[in-house]
N, C-alpha and C positions, 0 to 999 in steps of 0.2 A: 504494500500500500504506500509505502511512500515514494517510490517512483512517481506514483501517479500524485499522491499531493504537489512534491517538489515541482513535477509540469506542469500542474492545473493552480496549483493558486502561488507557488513560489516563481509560476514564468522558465524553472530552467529547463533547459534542450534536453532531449534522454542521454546525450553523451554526458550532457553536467550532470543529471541527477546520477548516471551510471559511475560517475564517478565517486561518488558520495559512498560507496559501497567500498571503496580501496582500502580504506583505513578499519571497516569490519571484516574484509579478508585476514590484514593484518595481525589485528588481537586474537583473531579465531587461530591462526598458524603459531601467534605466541602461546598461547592458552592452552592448546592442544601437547602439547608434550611436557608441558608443565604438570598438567593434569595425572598426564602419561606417566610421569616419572613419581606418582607420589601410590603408586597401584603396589600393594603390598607393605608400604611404610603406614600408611592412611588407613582408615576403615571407608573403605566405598561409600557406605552411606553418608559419612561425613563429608565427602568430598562431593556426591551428587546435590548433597542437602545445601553446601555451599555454593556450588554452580548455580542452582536453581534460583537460588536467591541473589547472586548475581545476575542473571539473567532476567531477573522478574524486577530487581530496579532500574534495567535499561529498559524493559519495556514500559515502564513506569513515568520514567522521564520523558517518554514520547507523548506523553497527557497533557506536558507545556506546550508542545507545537503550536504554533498559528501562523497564517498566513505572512506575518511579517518576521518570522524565523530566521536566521541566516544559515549557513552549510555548516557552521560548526553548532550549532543546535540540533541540526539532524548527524553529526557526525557523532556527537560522544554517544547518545543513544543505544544506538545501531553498535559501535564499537564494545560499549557497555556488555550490552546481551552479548553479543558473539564472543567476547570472552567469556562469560559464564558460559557458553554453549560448548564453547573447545573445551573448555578446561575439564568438563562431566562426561566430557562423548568418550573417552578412554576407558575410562572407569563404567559407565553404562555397558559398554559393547565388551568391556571383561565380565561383567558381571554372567552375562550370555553365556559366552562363552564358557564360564567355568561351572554353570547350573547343566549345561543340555550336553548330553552323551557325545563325544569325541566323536561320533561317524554321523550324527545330526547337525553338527555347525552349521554347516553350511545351507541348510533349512532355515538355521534359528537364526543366520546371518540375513540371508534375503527377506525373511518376515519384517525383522526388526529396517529394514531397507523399505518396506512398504509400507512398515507404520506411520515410519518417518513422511514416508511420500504421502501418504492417504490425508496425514495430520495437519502436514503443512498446503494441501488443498484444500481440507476444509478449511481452515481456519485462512486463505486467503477468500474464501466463497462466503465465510462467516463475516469478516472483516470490508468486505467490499461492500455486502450488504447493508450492515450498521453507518456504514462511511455515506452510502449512497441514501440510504433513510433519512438517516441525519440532514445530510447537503438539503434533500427535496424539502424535508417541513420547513426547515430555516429558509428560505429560500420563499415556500408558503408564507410563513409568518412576516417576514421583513415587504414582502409583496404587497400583503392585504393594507399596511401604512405608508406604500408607496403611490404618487401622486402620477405617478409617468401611464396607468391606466385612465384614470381617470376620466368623466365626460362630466363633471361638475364645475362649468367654470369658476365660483368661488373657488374651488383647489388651485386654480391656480393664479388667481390675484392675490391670495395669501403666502402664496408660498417666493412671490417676489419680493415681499417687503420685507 
């Protein structure tokens, strides 16, 4: 979804907003072997319990958005989550792995590949919707006190002075 804010009310081109994504590439490549290296020192859960919670104050921070944003208001965000995202994906995908019988991995690999995929459709399908809900009432609302329909000429001897 924020491709689509960053173009529709922030103006930038999909190469700006696509680039807005470079620096959550980044924290996710740092995160991820950080994570990785703590698998057997850590307790798993402590370490997913942590990501999770990383990840959910990046998405959390996306609540401040607004239209008059700038790229590092969509940048720490996004960088935010994707760290908590690396940082638990090691530790998730050992946890599999070490639950499901040695000649099932690769079963329990491509599930855990669909969840991911299925998860992150909905919740683009879930999110586009609330997004586009939202736009259309506000959009009603600010409409029904706008003067630009109008056929009342007092609307608009008032609205000159």
């Amino acid at each position: 979804m924020i491709p689509i804010f960053a173009q529709t009310f922030l103006g930038y081109s999909a190469t700006q907003s696509g680039h807005l994504f470079i620096p959550m590439a980044a924290a996710m490549m740092l995160a991820a072997p950080l994570g990785g290296s703590l698998i057997g020192k850590v307790k798993p859960n402590y370490v997913i319990m942590a990501s999770t919670f990383v990840a959910g104050l990046g998405i959390y921070l996306f609540s401040f958005l607004d239209p008059r944003s700038t790229a590092l208001a969509i940048i720490w965000p996004l960088s935010i989550m994707a760290f908590g995202l690396g940082f638990g994906m090691a530790q998730r995908t050992n946890i599999i792995a070490v639950i499901v019988p040695h000649d099932e991995i690769g079963v329990a690999s491509s599930i855990l590949a669909l969840a991911r995929n299925i998860a992150g459709a909905f919740g683009i399908a879930l999110f586009a919707t609330i997004l586009t809900n939202v736009t259309n009432s506000n959009v009603i609302k600010y409409g029904q006190h706008s003067i630009l329909q109008s056929t009342n000429p007092a609307d608009y001897q008032n609205s000159s002075a």
